[in-house]
VEXDREN-2710 file (C-alpha; in Angstrom, 1 decimal):
% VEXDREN-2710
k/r/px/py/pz
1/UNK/213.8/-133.4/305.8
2/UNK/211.1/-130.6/306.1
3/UNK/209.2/-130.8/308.7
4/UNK/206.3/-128.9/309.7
5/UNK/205.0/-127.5/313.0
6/UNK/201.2/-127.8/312.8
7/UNK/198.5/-126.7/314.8
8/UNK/195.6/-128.1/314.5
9/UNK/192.6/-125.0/312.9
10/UNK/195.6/-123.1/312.2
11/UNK/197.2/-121.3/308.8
12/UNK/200.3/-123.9/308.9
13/UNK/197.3/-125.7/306.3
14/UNK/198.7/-123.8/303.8
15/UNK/201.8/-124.8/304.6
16/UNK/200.8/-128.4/304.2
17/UNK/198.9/-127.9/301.0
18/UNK/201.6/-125.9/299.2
19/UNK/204.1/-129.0/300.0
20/UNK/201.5/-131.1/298.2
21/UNK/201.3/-128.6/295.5
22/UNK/205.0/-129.4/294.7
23/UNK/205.0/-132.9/295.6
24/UNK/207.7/-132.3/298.4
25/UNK/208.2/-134.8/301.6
26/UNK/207.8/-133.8/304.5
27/UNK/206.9/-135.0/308.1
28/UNK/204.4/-133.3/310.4
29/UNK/204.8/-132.5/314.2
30/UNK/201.1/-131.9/315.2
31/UNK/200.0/-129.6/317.8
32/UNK/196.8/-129.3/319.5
33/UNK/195.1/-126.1/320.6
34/UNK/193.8/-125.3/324.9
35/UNK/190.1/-126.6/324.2
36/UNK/189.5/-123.4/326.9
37/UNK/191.5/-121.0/325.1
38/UNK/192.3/-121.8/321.9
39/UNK/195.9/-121.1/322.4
40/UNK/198.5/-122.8/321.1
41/UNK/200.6/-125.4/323.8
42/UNK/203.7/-124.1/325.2
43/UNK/205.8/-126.4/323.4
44/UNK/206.2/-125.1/320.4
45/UNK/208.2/-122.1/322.0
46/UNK/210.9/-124.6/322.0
47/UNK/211.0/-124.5/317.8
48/UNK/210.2/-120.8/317.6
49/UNK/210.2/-118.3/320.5
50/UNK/206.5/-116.5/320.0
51/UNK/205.1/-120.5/319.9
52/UNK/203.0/-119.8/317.0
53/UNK/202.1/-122.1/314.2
54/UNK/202.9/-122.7/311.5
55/UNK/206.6/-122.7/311.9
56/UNK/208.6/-125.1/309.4
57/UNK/212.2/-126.4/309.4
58/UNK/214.1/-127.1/306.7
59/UNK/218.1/-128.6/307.6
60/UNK/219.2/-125.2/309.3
61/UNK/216.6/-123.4/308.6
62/UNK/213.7/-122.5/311.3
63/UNK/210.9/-120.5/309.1
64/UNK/207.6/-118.3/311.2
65/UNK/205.0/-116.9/309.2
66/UNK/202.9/-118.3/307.2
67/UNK/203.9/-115.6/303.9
68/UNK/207.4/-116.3/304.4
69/UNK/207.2/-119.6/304.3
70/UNK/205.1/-120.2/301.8
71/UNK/207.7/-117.9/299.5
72/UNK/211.1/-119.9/301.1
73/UNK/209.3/-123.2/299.5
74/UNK/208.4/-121.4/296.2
75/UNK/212.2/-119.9/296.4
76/UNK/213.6/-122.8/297.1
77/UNK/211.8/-125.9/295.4
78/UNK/209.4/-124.4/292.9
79/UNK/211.8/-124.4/289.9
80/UNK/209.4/-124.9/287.1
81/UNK/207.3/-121.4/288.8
82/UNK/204.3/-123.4/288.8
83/UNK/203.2/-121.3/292.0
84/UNK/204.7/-117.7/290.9
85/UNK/203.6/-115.6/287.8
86/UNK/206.6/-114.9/285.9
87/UNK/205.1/-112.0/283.9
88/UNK/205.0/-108.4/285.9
89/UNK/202.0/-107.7/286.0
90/UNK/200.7/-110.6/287.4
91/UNK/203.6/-110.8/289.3
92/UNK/202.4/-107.6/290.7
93/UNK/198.9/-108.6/291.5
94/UNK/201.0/-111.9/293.2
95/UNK/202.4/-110.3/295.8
96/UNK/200.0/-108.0/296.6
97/UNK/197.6/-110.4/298.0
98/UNK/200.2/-113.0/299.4
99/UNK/200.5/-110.2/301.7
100/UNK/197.1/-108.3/302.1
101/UNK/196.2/-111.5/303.1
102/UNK/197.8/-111.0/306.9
103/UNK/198.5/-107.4/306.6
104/UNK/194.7/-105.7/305.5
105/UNK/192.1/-108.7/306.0
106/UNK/193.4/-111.1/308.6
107/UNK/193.6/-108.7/312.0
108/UNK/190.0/-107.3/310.9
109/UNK/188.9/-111.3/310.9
110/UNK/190.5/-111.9/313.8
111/UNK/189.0/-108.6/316.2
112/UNK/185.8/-110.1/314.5
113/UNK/186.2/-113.4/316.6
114/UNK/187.1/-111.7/319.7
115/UNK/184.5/-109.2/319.6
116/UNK/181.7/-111.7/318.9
117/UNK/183.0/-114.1/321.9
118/UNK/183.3/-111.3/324.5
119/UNK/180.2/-112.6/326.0
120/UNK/180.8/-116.3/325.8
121/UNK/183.9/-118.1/327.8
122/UNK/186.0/-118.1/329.2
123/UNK/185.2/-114.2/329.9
124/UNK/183.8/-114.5/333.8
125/UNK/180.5/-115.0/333.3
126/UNK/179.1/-111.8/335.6
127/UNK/180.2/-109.5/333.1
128/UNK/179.4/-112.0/329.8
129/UNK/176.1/-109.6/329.0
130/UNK/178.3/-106.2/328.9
131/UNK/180.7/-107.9/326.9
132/UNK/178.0/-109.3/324.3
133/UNK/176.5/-105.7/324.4
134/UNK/180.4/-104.1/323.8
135/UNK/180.6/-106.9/321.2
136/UNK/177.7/-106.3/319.0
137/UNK/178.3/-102.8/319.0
138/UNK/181.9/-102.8/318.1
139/UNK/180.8/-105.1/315.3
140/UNK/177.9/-103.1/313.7
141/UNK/179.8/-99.9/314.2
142/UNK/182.9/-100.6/312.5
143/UNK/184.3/-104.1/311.8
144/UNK/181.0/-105.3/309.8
145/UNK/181.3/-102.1/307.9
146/UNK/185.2/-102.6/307.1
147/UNK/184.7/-106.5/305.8
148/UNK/181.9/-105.7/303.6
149/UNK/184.3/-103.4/302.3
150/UNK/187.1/-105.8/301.8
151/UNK/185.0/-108.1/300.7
152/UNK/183.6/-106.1/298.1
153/UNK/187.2/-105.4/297.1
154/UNK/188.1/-109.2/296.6
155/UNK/184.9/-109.8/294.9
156/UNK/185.2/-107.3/291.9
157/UNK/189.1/-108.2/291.3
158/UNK/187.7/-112.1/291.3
159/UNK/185.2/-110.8/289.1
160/UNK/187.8/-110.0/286.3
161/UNK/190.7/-112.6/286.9
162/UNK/190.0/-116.1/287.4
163/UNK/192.6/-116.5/289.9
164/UNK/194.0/-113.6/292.6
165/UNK/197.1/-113.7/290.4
166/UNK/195.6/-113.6/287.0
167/UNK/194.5/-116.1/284.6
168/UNK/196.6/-119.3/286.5
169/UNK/196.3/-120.5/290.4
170/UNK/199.6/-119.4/292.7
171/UNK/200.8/-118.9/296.0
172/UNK/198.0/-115.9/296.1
173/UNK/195.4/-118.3/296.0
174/UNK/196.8/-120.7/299.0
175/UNK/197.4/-117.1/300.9
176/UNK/194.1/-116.1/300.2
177/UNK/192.2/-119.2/301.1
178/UNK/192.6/-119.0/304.8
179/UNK/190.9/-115.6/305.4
180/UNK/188.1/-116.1/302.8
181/UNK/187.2/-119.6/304.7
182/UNK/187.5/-117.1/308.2
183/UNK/185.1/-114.1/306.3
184/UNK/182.9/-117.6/304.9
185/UNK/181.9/-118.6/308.5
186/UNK/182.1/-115.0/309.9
187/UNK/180.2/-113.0/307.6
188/UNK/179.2/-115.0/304.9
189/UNK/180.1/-115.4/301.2
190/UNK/176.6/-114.9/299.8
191/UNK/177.2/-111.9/298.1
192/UNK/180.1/-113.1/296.7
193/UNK/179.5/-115.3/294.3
194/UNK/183.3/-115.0/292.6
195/UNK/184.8/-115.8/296.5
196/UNK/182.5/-118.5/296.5
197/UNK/183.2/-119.9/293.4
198/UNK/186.9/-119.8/294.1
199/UNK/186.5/-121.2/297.5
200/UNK/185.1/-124.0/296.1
201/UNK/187.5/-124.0/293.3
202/UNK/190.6/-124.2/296.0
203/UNK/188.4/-126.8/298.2
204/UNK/188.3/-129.3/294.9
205/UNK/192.2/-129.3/294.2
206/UNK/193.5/-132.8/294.9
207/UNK/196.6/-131.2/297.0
208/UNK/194.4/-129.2/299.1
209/UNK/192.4/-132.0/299.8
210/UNK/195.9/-134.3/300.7
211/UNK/196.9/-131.4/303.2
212/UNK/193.1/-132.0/304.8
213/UNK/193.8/-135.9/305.0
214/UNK/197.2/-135.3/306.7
215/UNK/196.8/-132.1/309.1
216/UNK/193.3/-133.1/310.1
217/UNK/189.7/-130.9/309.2
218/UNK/189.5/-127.2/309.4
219/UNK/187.3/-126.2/311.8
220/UNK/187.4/-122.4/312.1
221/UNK/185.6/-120.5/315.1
222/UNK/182.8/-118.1/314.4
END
């Protein structure tokens, strides 16, 4: 039986949503976030060392990262390629942003919600104001600067292919979906009408909505 390793806010939704995608059981071992800092509990160190989520198991298998997972299930169980373009060039395009998702846009996303909580807790609160003042500064100096770029990269490839992949919806699109809800409530999508229509594209897909009903909301910090 698979069975995944979910935390709750967490990229192990994608996880979740491509199992529903292919119509694979599978059981869920939830996990729930420090309400102070966000972390995830130390018992999931017991499934994977770095206690990160998601982490899924499969008979003898123990698989971290959400990218590598998500290809193990295509590998594994996707037989008909309904979530892989067969053809190069899309193949191409596929694998490109399964992977710029983590590599290129995620860490900027993530520095982007450190930054902007620097002077918020649980930072000490006698040195909250420097660290708002370090905070905004880093962010209108460079990150701001680097996501409108990135985002102005995603929104002319979505203006000439339907899907990040091509023409038909794929892993890519699952991949994608977790940094483009982060840059959503982080910087905003309102200049990106082709994000924003695929956002809501992915958020209307009866599987994505099944991995909402089982893992629980997504409630991303800003």
């Amino acid at each position: 039986m698979i069975t995944v390793h979910h935390l709750n806010n967490s990229r192990s939704h994608r996880v979740l949503w491509t199992l529903e995608e292919l119509g694979l059981p599978y059981q869920i071992e939830q996990y729930q976030r420090d309400p102070v800092t966000m972390l995830a509990p130390e018992s999931l160190k017991k499934i994977h060392p770095l206690g990160k989520a998601p982490v899924l198991t499969d008979g003898e298998w123990t698989i971290a990262e959400s990218a590598a997972i998500l290809e193990y299930l295509q590998e594994t169980y996707d037989h008909s390629a309904l979530l892989k373009p067969q053809e190069k060039p899309e193949r191409m395009q596929y694998r490109y942003w399964l992977h710029y998702a983590e590599g290129s846009l995620m860490p900027l996303l993530v520095m982007k919600l450190i930054f902007n909580r620097l002077g918020k807790a649980p930072v000490p609160w006698l040195i909250r104001p420097i660290g708002s003042l370090l905070g905004k500064g880093v962010q209108r100096g460079y990150l701001d600067q680097q996501l409108a770029t990135h985002l102005r990269f995603i929104e002319n490839h979505l203006s000439k292919n339907n899907w990040f992949a091509g023409d038909h919806f794929s892993l890519a699109d699952i991949q994608m979906s977790f940094p483009l809800e982060a840059m959503n409530i982080r910087t905003g999508l309102d200049k990106a009408p082709h994000a924003r229509g695929l956002l809501k594209r992915l958020h209307a897909r009866p599987a994505y909505q099944l991995a909402l009903e089982k893992g629980g909301p997504m409630e991303l910090m800003d």
